[in-house]
Z-matrix of the N, CA and C atoms (Angstrom, degrees):
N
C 1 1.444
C 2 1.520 1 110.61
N 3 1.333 2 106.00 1 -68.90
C 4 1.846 3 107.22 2 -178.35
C 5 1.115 4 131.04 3 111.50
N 6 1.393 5 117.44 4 153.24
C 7 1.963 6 97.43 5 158.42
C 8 1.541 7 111.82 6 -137.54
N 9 1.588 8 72.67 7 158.12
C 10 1.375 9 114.00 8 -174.32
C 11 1.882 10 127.33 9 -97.73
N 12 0.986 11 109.61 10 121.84
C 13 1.389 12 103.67 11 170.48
C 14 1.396 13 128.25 12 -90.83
N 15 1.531 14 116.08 13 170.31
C 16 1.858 15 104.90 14 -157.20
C 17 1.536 16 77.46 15 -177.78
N 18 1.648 17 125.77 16 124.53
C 19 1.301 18 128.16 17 150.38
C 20 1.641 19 107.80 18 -53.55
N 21 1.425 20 100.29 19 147.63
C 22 1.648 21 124.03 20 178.93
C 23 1.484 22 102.45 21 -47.30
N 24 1.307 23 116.91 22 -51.20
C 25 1.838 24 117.78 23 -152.48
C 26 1.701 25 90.89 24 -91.38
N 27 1.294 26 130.40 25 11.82
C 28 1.597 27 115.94 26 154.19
C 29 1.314 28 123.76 27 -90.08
N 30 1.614 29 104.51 28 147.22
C 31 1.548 30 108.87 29 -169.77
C 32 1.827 31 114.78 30 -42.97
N 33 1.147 32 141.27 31 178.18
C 34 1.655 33 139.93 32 -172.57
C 35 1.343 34 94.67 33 -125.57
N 36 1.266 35 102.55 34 154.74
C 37 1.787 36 101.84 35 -147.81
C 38 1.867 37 92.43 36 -135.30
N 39 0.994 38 137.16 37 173.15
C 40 1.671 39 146.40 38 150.36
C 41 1.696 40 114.13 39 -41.86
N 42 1.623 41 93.00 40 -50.73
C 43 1.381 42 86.74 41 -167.94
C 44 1.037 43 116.39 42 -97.97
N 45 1.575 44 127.57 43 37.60
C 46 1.534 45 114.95 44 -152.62
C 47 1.698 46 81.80 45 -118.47
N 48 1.784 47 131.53 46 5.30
C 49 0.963 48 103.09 47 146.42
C 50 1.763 49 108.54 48 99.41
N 51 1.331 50 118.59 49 -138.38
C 52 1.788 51 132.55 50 166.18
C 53 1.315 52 81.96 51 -107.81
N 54 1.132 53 124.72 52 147.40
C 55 1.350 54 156.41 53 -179.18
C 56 1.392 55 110.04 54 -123.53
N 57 1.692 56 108.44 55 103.83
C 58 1.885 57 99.11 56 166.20
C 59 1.340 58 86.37 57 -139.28
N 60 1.491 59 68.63 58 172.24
C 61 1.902 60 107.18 59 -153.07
C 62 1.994 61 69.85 60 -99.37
N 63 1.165 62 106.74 61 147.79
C 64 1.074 63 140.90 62 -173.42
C 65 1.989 64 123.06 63 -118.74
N 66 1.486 65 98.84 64 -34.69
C 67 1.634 66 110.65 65 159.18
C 68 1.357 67 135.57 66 -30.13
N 69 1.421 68 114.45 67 -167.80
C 70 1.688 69 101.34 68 -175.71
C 71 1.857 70 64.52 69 -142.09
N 72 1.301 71 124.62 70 -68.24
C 73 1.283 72 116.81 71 -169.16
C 74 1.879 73 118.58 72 -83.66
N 75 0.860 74 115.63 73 162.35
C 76 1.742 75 113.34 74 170.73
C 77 1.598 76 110.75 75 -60.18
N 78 1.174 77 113.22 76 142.13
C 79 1.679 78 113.76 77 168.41
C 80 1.229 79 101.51 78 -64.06
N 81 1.381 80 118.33 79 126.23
C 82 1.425 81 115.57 80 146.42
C 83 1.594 82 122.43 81 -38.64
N 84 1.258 83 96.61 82 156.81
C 85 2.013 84 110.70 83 177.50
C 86 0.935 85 115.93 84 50.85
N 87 1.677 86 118.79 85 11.75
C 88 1.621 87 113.69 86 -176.12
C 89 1.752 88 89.19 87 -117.72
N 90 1.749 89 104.99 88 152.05
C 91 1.316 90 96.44 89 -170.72
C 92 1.482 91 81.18 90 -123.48
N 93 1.385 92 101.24 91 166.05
C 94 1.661 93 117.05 92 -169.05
C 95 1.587 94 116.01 93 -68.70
N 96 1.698 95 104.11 94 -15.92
C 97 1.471 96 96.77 95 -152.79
C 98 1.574 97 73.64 96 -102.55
N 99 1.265 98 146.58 97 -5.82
C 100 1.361 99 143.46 98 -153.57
C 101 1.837 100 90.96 99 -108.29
N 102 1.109 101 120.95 100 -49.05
C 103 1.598 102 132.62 101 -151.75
C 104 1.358 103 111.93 102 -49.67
N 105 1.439 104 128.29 103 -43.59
C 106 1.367 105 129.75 104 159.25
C 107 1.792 106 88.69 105 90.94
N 108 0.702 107 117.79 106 43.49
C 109 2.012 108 136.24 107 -170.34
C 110 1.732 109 99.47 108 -117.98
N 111 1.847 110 96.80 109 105.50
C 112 1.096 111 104.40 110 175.30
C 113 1.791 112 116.30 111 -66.30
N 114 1.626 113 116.84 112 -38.87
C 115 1.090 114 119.10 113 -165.59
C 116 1.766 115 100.37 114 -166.19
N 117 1.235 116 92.01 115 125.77
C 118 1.731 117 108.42 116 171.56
C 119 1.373 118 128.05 117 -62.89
N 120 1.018 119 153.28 118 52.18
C 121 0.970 120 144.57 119 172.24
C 122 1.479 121 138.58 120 -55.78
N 123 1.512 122 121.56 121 73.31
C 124 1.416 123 102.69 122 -169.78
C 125 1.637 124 122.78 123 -106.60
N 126 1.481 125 101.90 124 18.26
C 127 1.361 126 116.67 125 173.44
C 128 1.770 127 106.50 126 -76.53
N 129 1.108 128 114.40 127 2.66
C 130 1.133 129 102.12 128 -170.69
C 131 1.689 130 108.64 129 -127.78
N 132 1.373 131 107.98 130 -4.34
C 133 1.247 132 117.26 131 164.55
C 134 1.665 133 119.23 132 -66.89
N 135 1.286 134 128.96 133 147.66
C 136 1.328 135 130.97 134 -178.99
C 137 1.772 136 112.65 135 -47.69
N 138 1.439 137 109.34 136 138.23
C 139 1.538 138 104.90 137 -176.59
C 140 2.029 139 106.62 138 -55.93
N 141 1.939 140 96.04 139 145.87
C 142 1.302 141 70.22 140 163.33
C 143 1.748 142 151.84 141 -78.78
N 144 1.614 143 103.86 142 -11.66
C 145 1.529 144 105.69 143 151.28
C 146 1.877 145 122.73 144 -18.30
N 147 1.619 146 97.07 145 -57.88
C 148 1.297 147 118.33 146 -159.53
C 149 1.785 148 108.63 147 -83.76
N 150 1.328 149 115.31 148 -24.47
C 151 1.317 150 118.93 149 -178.32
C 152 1.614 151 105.65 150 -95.72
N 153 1.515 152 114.98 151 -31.60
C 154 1.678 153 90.82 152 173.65
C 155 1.767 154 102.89 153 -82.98
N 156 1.383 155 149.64 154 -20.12
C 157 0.988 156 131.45 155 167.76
C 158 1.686 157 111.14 156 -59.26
N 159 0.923 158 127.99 157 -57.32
C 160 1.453 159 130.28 158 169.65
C 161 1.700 160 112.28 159 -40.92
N 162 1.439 161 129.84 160 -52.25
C 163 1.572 162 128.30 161 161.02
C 164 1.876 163 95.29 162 47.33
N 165 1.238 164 112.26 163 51.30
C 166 1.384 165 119.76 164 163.37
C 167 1.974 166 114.79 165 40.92
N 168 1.525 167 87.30 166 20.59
C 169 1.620 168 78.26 167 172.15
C 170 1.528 169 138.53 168 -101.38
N 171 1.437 170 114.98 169 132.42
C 172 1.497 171 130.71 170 -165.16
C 173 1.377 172 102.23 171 -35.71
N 174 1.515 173 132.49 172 -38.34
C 175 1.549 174 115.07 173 -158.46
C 176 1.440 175 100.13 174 -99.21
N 177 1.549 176 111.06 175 -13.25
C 178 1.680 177 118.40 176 167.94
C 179 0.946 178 116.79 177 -51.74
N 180 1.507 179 131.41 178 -47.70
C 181 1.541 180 148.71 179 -173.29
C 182 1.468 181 132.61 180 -3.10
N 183 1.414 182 97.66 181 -69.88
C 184 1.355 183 133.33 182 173.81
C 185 1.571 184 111.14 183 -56.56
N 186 1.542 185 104.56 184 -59.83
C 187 1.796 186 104.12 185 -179.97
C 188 1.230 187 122.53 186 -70.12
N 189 1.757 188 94.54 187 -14.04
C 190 1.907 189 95.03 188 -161.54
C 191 1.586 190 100.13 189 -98.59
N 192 1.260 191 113.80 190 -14.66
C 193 1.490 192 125.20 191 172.32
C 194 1.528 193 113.14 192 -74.07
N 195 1.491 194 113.92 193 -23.67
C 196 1.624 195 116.55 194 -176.36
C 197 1.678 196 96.51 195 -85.03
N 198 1.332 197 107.52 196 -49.22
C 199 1.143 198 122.61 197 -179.16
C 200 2.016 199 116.51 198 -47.19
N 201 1.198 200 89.21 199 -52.98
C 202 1.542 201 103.14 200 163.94
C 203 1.433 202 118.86 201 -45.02
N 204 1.315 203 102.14 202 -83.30
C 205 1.365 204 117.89 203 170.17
C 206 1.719 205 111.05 204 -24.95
N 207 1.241 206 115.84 205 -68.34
C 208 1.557 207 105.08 206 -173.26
C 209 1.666 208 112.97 207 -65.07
N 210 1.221 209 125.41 208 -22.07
C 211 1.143 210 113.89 209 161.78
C 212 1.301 211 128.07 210 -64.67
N 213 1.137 212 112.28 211 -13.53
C 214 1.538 213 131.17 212 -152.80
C 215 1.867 214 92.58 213 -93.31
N 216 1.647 215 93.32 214 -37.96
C 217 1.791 216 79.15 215 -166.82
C 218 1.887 217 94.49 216 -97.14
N 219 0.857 218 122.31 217 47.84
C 220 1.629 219 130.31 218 162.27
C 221 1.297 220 137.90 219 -119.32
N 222 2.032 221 90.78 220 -8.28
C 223 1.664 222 117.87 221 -148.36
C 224 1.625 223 83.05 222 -100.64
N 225 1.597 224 122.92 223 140.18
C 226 1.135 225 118.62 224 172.59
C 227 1.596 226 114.33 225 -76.69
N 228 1.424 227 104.26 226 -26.40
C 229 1.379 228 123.03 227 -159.09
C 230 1.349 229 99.79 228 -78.12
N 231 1.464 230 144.35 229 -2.10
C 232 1.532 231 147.57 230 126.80
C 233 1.423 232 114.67 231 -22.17
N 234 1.447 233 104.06 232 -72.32
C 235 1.644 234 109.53 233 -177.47
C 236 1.108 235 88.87 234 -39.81
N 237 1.620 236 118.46 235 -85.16
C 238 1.900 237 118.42 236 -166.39
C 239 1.403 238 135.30 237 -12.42
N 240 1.778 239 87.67 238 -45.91
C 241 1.138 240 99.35 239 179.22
C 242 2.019 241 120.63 240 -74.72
N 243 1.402 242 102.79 241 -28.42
C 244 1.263 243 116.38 242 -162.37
C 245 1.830 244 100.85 243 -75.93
N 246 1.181 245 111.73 244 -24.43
C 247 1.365 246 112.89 245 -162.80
C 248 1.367 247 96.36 246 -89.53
N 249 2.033 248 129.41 247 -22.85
C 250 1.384 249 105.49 248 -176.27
C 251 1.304 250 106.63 249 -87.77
N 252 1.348 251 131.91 250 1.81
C 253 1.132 252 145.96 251 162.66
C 254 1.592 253 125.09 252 -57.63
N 255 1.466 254 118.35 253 -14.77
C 256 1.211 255 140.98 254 -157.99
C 257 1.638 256 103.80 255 -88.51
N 258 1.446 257 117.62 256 79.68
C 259 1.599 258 114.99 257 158.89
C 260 1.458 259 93.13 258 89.11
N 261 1.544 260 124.69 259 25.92
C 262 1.616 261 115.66 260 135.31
C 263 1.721 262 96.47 261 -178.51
N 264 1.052 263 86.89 262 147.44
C 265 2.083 264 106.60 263 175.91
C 266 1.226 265 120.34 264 -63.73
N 267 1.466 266 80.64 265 120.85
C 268 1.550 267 113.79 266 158.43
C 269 1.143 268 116.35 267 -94.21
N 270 1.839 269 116.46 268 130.74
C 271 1.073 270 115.32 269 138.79
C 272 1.610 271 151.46 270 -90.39
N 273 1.365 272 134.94 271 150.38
C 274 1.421 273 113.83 272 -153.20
C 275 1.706 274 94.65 273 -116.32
N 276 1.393 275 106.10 274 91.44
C 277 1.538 276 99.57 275 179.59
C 278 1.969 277 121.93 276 -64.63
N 279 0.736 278 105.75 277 128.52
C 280 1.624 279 106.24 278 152.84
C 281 1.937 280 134.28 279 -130.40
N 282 1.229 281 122.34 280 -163.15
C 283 1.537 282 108.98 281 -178.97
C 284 1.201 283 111.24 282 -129.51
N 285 1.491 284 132.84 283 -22.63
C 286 1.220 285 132.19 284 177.45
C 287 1.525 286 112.93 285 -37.96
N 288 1.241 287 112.55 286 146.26
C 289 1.581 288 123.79 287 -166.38
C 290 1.645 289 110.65 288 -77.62
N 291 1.391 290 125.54 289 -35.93
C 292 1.226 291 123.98 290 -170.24
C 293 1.718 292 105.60 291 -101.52
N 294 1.337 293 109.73 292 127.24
C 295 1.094 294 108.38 293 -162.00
C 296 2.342 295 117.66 294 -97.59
N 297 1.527 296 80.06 295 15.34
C 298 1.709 297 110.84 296 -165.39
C 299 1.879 298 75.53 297 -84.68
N 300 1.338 299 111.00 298 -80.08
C 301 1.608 300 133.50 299 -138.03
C 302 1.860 301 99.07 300 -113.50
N 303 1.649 302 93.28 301 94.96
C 304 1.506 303 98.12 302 163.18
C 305 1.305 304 96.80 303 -170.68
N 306 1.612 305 112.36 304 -164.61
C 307 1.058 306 139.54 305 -151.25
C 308 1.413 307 114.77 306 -103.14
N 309 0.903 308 115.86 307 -16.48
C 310 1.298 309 144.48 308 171.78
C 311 1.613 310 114.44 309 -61.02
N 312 1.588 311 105.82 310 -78.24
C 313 1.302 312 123.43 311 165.47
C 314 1.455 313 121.40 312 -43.07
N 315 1.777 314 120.90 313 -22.96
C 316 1.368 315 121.52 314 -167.54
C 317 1.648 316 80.14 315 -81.32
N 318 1.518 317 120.30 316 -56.72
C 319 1.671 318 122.69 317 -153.64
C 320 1.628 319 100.74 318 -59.16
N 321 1.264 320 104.50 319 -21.16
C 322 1.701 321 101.25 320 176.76
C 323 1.127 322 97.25 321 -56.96
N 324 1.484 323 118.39 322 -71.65
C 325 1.423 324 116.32 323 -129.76
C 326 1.869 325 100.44 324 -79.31
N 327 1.655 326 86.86 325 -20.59
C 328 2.246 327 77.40 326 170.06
C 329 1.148 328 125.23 327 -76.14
N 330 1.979 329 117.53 328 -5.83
C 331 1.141 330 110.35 329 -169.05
C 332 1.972 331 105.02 330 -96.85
N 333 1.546 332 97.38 331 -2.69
C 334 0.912 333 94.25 332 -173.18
C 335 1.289 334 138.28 333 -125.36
N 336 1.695 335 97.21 334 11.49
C 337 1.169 336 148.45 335 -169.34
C 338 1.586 337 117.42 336 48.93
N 339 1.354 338 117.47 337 67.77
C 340 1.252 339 132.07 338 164.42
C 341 1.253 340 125.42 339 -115.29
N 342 1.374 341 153.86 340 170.70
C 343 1.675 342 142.67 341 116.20
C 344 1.480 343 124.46 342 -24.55
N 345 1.208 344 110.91 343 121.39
C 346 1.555 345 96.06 344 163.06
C 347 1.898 346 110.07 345 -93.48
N 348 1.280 347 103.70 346 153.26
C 349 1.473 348 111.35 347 -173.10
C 350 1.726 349 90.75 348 -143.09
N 351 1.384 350 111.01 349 143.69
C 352 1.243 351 95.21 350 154.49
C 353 1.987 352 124.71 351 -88.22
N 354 1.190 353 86.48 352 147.54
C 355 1.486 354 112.79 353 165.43
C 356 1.359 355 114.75 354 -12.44
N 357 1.276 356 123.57 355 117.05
C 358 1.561 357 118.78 356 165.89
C 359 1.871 358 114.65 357 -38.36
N 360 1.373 359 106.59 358 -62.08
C 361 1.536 360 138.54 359 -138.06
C 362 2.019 361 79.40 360 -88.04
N 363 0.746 362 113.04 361 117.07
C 364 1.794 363 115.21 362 144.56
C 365 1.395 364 105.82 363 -89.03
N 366 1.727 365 104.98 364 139.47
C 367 1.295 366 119.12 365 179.15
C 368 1.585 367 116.69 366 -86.85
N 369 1.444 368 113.62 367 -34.61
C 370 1.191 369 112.17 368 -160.41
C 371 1.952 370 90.06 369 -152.41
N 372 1.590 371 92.15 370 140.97
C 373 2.151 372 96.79 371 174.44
C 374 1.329 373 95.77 372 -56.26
N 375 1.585 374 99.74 373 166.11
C 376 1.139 375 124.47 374 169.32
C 377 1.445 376 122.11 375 -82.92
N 378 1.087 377 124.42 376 140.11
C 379 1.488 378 131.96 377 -171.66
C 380 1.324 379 113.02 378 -87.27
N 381 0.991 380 130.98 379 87.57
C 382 1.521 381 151.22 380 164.51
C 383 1.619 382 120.77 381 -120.00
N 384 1.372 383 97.44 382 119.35
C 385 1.399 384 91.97 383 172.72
C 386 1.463 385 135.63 384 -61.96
N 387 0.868 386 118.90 385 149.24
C 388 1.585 387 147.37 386 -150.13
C 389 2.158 388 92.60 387 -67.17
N 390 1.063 389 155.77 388 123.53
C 391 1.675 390 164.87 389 166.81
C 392 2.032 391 88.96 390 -81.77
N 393 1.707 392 94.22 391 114.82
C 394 1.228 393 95.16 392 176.41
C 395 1.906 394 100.66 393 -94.88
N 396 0.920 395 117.60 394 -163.88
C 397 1.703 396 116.22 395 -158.03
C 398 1.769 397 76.45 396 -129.17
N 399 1.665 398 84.05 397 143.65
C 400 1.721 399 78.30 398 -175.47
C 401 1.461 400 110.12 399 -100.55
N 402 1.447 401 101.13 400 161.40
C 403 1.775 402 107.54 401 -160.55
C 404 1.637 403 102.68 402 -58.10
N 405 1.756 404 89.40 403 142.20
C 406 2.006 405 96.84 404 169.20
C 407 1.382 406 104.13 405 -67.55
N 408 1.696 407 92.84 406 162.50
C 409 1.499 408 97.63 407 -179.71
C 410 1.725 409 117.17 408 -107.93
């Protein structure tokens, strides 16, 4: 069967399976009784040491994915994870905004024994605020 990833704040679908939250913290604006989150898992999310150095950045990717990864194969909560995976889908929710570069995508690719890379294709710009021009004098 496999898994699949899907940010938290998208609608929950048939095939999305057991649904865990994959995080270390709760998504904001999402409420528990709303979340449709079979099971929390945040033992298996990257330590937080390792996730505020990472701070979702593109050129981080690469190190924070190696970095991931070896934590990943120390974490018992892998197995856990690997066995509900066994002969029907899981999905691995998370909240981060860019759906190229996260944490998410690394636990895929260990559960499924691949590389994670991000995504050619960006789905959506990046959210950065707008540099206003400073007033003439």
């Amino acid at each position: 069967m496999g898994f699949q990833i899907k940010r938290v704040y998208e609608a929950p679908s048939p095939s999305d399976g057991t649904r865990v939250l994959v995080d270390r913290l709760w998504p904001r604006g999402v409420k528990k009784a709303n979340a449709h989150v079979d099971l929390w898992m945040k033992d298996v999310a990257p330590s937080t040491p390792l996730r505020q150095w990472f701070h979702h950045d593109p050129e981080r990717f690469e190190a924070f994915s190696r970095r991931y990864t070896s934590e990943l194969q120390r974490n018992p909560a892998l197995t856990e994870l690997r066995k509900l995976g066994k002969g029907k889908p899981v999905t691995l929710l998370y909240a981060a905004h860019d759906p190229r570069i996260n944490h998410a995508r690394v636990l895929q690719a260990a559960l499924t024994g691949r590389r994670a890379r991000p995504s050619a294709k960006r789905t959506r710009a990046p959210t950065r605020p707008k540099r206003r021009a400073a007033p003439k004098a």
